[in-house]
N, C-alpha and C positions, 0 to 999 in steps of 0.2 A: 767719698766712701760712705760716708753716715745716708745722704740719701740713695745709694743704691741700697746699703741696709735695710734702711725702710720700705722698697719696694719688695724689697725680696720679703720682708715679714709679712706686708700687705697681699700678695699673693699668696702665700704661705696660708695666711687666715681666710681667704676666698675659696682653696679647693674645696674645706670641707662642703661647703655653701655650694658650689657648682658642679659636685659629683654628686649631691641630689637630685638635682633637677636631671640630671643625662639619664639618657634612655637606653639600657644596657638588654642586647638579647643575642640568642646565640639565632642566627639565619637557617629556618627552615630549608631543607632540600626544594630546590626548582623556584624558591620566593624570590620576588623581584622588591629588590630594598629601594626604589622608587614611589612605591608606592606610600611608603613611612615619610609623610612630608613635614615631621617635628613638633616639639615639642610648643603650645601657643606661646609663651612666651619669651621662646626664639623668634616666632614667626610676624612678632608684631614689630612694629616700626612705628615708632613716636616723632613727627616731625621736631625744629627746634623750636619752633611760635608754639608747640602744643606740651614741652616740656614741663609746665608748669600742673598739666591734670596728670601726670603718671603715677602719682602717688593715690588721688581718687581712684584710677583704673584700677591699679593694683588693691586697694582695700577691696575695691565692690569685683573684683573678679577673684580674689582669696585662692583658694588652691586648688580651681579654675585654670588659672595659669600653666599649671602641669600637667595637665592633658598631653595626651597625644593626638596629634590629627593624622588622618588614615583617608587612604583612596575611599576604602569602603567597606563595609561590615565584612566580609570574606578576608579582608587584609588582617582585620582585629581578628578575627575568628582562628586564619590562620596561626596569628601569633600568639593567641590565647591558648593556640591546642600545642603548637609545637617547638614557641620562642624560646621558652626557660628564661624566662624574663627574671629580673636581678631584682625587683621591688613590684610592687602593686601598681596600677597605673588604669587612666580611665579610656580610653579611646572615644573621639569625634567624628 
């Protein structure tokens, strides 16, 4: 019982943390939500031999990592005129 307590706390303390990074928009008419292909640091993959630099990554890429990457400037453009985006956010 004591350690499911603790996981449930441990989650508990991670949403705030993990509903910043989400990328919240309300979908334009006729947009294709493919072309939103996430946030970069969903989108990276750390092997486990490379486990040991993620912590340099993360400093030297700082809040970099919250980008959004997009097909293409018309994707951002779209979303910029008519997402009603939930926070500020950079597109790539």
């Amino acid at each position: 019982e004591r350690a499911v307590a603790k996981l449930q706390d441990d989650v508990s303390s991670l949403n705030p943390v993990i509903s910043s990074t989400e990328f919240r928009y309300q979908t334009p008419p006729g947009f294709d939500a493919t072309s939103i292909k996430g946030n970069v640091s969903r989108l990276i993959k750390i092997s486990p031999e490379n486990l040991r630099w993620a912590t340099a990554l993360e400093v030297a890429a700082g809040a970099r990592l919250h980008n959004i990457v997009v097909r293409d400037e018309r994707t951002a453009a779209t979303l910029l005129d008519q997402g009603r985006l939930s926070r500020r956010v950079t597109f790539i």
